[in-house]
C-alpha positions, 0 to 999 in steps of 0.5 A: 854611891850604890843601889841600896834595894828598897823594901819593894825589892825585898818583900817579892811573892816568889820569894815568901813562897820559897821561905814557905817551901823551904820550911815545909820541906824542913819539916816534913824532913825532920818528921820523916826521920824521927819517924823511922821512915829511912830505916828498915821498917814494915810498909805500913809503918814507912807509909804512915811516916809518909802520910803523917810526913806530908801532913806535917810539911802541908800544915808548917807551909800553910803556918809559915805562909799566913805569917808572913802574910800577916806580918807584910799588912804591918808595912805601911804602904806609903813606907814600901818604896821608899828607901831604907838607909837606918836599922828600923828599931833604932829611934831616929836621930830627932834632938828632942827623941828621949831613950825611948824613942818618945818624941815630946816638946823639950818645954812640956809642962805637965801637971802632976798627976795625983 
């Protein structure tokens, strides 16, 4: 049987930071370009290419790094160590789960509701 990671392995700083760096760079790219940056322009036009640039990749790292942040506090922490071995969307194997994933007692009598 083979070491499955676990979600520890999975969510390391480095790593976020990277994907963070990754899409600044991105962006900051694609600004450059739609700009004119790499074309034969005056000075002043290439320098605010550049500042607005940097500016562009220094607002979509700080975006994608608070994201994630965010989304990493919906992990709950007893879960982290624990080992993933199912999709997470995928309702568990229960006999009383329902298509929804709504888990109820089979013998659940409710009233009507009027």
């Amino acid at each position: 049987m083979t070491d499955k990671p676990t979600r520890r392995d999975l969510m390391k700083p480095v790593q976020l930071l990277g994907l963070a760096f990754i899409a600044a760079v991105f962006a900051g790219v694609v600004t450059l370009t739609t700009m004119g940056a790499f074309q034969a322009r005056p000075a002043e036009e290439i320098q605010r290419a550049l500042v607005v640039g940097a500016i562009a990749a220094g607002v979509t790292f700080i975006v994608v790094l608070v994201s994630v942040a965010l989304l990493l506090l919906a992990v709950d922490p007893s879960q982290v160590a624990k080992q993933v071995d199912r999709p997470l969307l995928v309702p568990s194997d229960d006999e009383n789960a329902d298509a929804d994933g709504d888990t109820r007692p089979a013998d659940d009598t409710e009233a009507p509701r009027a």
